[in-house]
N, C-alpha and C positions, 0 to 999 in steps of 0.2 A: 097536699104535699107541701113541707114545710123546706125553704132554703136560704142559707146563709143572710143574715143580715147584714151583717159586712158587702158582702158582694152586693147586695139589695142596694146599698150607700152608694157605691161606687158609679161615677155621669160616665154615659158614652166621651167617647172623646171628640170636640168640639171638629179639632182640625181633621181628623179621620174621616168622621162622618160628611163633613164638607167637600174633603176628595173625592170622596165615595160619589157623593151623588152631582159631583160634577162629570167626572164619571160614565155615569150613567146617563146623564142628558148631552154626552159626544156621540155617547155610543146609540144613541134614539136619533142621532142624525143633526142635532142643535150645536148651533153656533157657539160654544163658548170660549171664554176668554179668561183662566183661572190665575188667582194671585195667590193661592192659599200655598203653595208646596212651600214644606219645608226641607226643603233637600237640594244641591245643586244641581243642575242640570246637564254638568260633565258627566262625561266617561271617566271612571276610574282608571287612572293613570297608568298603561301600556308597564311598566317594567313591576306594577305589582300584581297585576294580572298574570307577567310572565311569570311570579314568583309561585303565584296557586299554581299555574298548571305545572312547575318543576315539585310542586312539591308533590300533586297529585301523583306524579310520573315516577318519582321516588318512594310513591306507597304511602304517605304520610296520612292514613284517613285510619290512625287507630286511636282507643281513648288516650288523653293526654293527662295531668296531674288537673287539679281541679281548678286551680286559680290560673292556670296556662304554664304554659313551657319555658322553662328559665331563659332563653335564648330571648323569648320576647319580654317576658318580668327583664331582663337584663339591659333592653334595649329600651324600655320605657323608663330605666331609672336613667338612661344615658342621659335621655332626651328631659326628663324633670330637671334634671341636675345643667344641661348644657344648656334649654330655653328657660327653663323659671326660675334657677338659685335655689333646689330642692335634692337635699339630700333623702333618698329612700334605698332599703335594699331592696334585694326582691322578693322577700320575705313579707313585704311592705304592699305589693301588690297583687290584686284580684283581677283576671281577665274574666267579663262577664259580655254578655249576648247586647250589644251596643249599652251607651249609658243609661237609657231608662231602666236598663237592668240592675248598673251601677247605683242607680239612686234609690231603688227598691231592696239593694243589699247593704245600702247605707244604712237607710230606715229600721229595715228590720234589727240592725247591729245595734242601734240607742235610742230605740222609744218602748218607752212601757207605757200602758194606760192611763191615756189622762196626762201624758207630758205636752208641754207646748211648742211650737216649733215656729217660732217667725217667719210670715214670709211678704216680701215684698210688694206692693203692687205696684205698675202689673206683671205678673209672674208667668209662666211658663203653667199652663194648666193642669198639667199632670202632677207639680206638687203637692198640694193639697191631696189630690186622690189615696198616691201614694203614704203619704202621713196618716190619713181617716184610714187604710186599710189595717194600718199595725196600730187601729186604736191612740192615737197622736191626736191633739186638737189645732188646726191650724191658727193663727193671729196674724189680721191681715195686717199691713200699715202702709196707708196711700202714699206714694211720691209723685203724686201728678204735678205738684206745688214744687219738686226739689229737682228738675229735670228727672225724674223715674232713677233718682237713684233714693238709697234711704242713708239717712243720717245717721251719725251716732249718737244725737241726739235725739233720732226717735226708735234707734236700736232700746238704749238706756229707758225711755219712759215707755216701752209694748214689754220690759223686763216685768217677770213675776216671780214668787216659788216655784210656779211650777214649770218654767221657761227649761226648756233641755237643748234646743239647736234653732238656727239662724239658715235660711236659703241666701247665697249669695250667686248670682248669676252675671258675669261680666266675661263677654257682650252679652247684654240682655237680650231674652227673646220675651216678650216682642219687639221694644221699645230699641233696639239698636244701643242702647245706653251703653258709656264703657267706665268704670269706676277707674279713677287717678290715683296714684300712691300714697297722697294725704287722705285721701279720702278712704281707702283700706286700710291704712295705718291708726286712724280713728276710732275704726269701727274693730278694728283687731283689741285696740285696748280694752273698748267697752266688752267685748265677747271673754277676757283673760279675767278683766275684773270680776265677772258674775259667772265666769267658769259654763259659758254657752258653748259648746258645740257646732263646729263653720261647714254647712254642708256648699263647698265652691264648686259648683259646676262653671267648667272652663271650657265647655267644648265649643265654642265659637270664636275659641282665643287667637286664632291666626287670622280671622276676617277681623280685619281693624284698618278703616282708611283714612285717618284723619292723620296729614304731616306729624310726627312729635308726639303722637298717642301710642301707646306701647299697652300689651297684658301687662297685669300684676298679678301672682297668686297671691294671695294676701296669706297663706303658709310662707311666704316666704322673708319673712321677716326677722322671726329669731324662734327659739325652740319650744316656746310654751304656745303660743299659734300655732303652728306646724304639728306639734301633738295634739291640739283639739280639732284639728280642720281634716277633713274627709277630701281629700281633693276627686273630684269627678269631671274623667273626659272620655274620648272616643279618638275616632278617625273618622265618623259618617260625614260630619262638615267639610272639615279640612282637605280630606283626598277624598271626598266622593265615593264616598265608602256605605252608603247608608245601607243597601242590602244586606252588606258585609256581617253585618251584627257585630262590631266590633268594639267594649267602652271597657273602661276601668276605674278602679278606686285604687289610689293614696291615702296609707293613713297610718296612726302608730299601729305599734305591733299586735297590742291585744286588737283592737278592731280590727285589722288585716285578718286575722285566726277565726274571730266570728264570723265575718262576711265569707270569708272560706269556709267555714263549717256549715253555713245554710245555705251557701250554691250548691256545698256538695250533695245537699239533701234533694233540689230544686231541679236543677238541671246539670250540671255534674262541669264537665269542661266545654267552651266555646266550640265550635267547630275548626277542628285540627288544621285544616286546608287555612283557613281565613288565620291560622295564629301564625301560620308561615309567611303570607300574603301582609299582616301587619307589618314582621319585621322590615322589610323592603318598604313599607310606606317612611316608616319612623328612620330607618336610617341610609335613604334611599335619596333620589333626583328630587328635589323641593323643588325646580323650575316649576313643573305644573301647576303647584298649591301656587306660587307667584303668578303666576297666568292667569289663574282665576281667579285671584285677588284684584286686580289687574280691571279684567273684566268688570269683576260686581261694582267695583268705583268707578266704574263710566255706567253700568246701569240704573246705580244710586243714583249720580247725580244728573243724570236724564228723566228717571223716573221723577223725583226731586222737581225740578222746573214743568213738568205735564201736572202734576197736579198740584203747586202754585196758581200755573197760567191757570186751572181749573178754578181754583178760590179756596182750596182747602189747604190749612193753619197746621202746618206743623216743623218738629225741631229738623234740621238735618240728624237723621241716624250714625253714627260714629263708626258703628260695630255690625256682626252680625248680617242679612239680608233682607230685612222690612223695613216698608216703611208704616209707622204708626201713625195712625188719625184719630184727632177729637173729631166727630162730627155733628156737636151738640146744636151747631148755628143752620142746621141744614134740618133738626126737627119741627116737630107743629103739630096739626093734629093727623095727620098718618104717619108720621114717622116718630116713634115715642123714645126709640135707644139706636143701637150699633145692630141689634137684629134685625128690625123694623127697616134700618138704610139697607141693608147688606139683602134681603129677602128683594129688596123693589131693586138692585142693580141685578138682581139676577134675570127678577121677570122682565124689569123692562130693558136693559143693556148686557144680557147674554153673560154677565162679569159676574162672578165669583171671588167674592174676599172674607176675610172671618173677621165676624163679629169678637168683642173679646168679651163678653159679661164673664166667660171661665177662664178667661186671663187679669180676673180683676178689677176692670174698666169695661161699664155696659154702653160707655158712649165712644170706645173709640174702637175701629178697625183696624184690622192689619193688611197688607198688601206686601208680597214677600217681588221681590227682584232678581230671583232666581230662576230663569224665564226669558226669552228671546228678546231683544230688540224690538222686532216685529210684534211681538207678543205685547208689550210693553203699551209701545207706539197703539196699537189696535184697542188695547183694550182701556188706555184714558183717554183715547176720543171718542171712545162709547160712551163714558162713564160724562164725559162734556156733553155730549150731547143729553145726557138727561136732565144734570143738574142746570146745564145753561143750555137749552134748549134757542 
């Protein structure tokens, strides 16, 4: 029996499989102590909640239009145009089944076989998949040297013929990274000059704790960026939404039309209940999203000082909820990468982190802070007591 070789390409996915089998070693009765989620650990905020169940209550569970219900397309160009300086109709916009849906209706919108598609490292692992599925060739280019952002000066020299799009992720996952205004203002040039393609995923744009650091969509500049940028976000981060399935795309009008003509082939409209639930997030009580904003910058920078006091070298994260580790100075001959650390914290201190060799970086881990206090606290004096015994 012969099957798709496409699909054949395609890695499990790193961070899934890590849940998974943490998992399953709770559930065998073992003590663990997991850093890997990527999701926050609120409740989805009480008045959008209330909104699924009024809309349940009102019948609202029939098909919807494909790209979502203008009420919400209407309410997401509010909030482009009121948070980022983006003008879109809503015409302009695709409701799609959270953003990796978005970024897989990106993909399919502008890659043909054999296009190349930039991506940063370390990147979000699922880019790359995504790309190799629609036939795309990834091109990686390290920033371990430039704080994990990339340059435009090594946008300009990873440029080829056959270059078609750019992954731009700020806040970075994993690396917490946040790109500055000159620094997307740079790379917008070099993207207009060589006529690239800006695939922006922004879904972590509201977790940003650094005084004076603000998002930029880097569409937000002037109209030739803004016509080549795909903007990609959701609600799973921001309101705790991750069940919810809830992401979108921004983009001119012909690729708005594509990426609606292949949802509508794929999976047709979001679920009706969670587009009514959106609109109450987007123009709804933002106290919450502040609360937990709130929170994650006291458990950064707690987390932050437990593993300093540990001995492990890393940037303060800006963005986002990891923290990123090189743990190059912690190898030898049993431990040879970030698999090798991450396998021996499991066996010998009950701690679950992800390795990143599919985030680009085999020597560094990530540790997300989305996660208790207690949780926190418990699980780097485990991880001390291995390393400093």
């Amino acid at each position: 029996m012969t099957y798709s070789q496409r699909a054949i390409r395609v890695k499990e996915s790193t961070t899934l499989a890590i849940n998974a089998k943490a998992k399953a070693m709770k559930a065998a009765g073992q003590s663990i102590i997991s850093f890997t989620v990527g999701e926050p650990d609120f409740d989805t905020p009480g008045h959008i909640v209330e909104a699924a169940k009024a809309a349940m209550d009102a019948g609202h569970s029939k098909y919807t239009d494909t790209p979502g219900v203008l009420p919400l397309r209407e309410a997401i160009c509010r909030k482009l145009k009121g948070e980022n300086g983006l003008d879109y109709t809503p015409a302009q916009i695709v409701v799609s089944n959270g953003a990796k849906h978005a970024i897989s209706n990106a993909c399919a919108a502008i890659i043909n076989p054999g296009d190349e598609v930039i991506i940063p490292a370390p990147y979000w692992l699922t880019y790359p998949e995504i790309v190799g599925m629609y036939d795309g060739v990834p091109i990686y280019v390290d920033t371990t040297e430039s704080s994990y952002k990339i340059t435009a000066a090594q946008v300009e020299a990873a440029i080829t013929p056959k270059s078609k799009a750019i992954f731009l992720n700020t806040p970075n996952n994993p690396s917490g990274a946040v790109y500055t205004e000159s620094e997307l203002r740079a790379i917008a040039d070099v993207c207009c000059k060589h006529d690239l393609i800006v695939l922006s995923d922004e879904i972590y744009e509201h977790l940003i704790y650094e005084e004076g650091l603000r998002h930029i969509s880097i569409a937000s500049f002037n109209e030739d960026i803004r016509n080549r940028t795909i903007v990609i976000n959701g609600l799973s981060k921001s309101f705790a939404m991750t069940g919810w399935r809830m992401g979108y795309t921004a983009s001119n009008a012909d690729i708005a039309k594509l990426i609606g003509n292949i949802q509508s082939h794929q999976t047709s409209n979001i679920n009706a209940i969670t587009q009514l639930a959106a609109i109450a997030a987007i123009d709804g009580d933002k106290q919450p999203l502040h609360d937990m904003v709130s929170e994650f910058a006291k458990r950064r920078d707690y987390m932050m000082k437990k593993l300093t006091d540990i001995g492990f070298e890393l940037n303060t994260p800006p963005g986002a909820f990891y923290c990123f580790i090189d743990i190059s100075k912690f190898c030898g001959d049993n431990i040879k990468d970030a698999a090798d650390f991450a396998a021996m914290l499991v066996d010998k201190a009950g701690v679950v982190v992800v390795p990143c060799a599919d985030f680009g970086c085999p020597m560094h881990i990530r540790l997300s802070y989305a996660c208790s206090m207690n949780e926190i606290t418990e699980g780097c004096d485990r991880i001390r007591q291995v390393i400093k015994p």
